[in-house]
C-alpha positions, 0 to 999 in steps of 0.5 A: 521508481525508488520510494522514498517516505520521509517523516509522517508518511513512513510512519503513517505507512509502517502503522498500517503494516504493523496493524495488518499484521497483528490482524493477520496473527489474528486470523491465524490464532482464530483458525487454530482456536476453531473460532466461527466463520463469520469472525475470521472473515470479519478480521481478515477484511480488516487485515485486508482494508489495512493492506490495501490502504499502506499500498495506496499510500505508497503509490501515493508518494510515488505518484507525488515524487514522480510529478515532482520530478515531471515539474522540475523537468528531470523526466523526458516524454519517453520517461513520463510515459514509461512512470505513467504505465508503471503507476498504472500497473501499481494502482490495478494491482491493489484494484 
């Protein structure tokens, strides 16, 4: 399944990636400054939440991508089935 973001949701996804990643520079900069617990913790679950959300919209448009190509009859049952279990496994992964 190639992925194939277009206008508002790439840059909706590369946001989310980029804000992950400064949370996770975070985290590292507060672990090197010896910062409290509960803090790190906090910021890590954002860095987390906001991962979690850029995986979902991917899985998203590909979901959407590959029921377009159900609808317009590009897929046979064999190749519906193997995408379904491939989404599947993609959606438990972020689970």
């Amino acid at each position: 399944m190639e992925l194939d973001l277009a206008g508002a949701e790439l840059k909706a996804v590369l946001n989310r990636l980029r804000r992950a990643q400064g949370q996770i520079a975070g985290v590292i900069r507060m672990i090197e400054e010896g910062r409290d617990c509960e803090e790190v913790v906090t910021q890590l679950a954002a860095a987390s939440r906001a991962l979690d959300r850029a995986g979902f919209a991917i899985i998203a448009t590909g979901l959407q991508q590959c029921l377009t190509g159900i609808e317009d009859g590009k897929q046979s049952g064999e190749d519906r089935d193997a995408m379904r279990s491939r989404l599947e496994k993609l959606f438990l992964s972020l689970a």
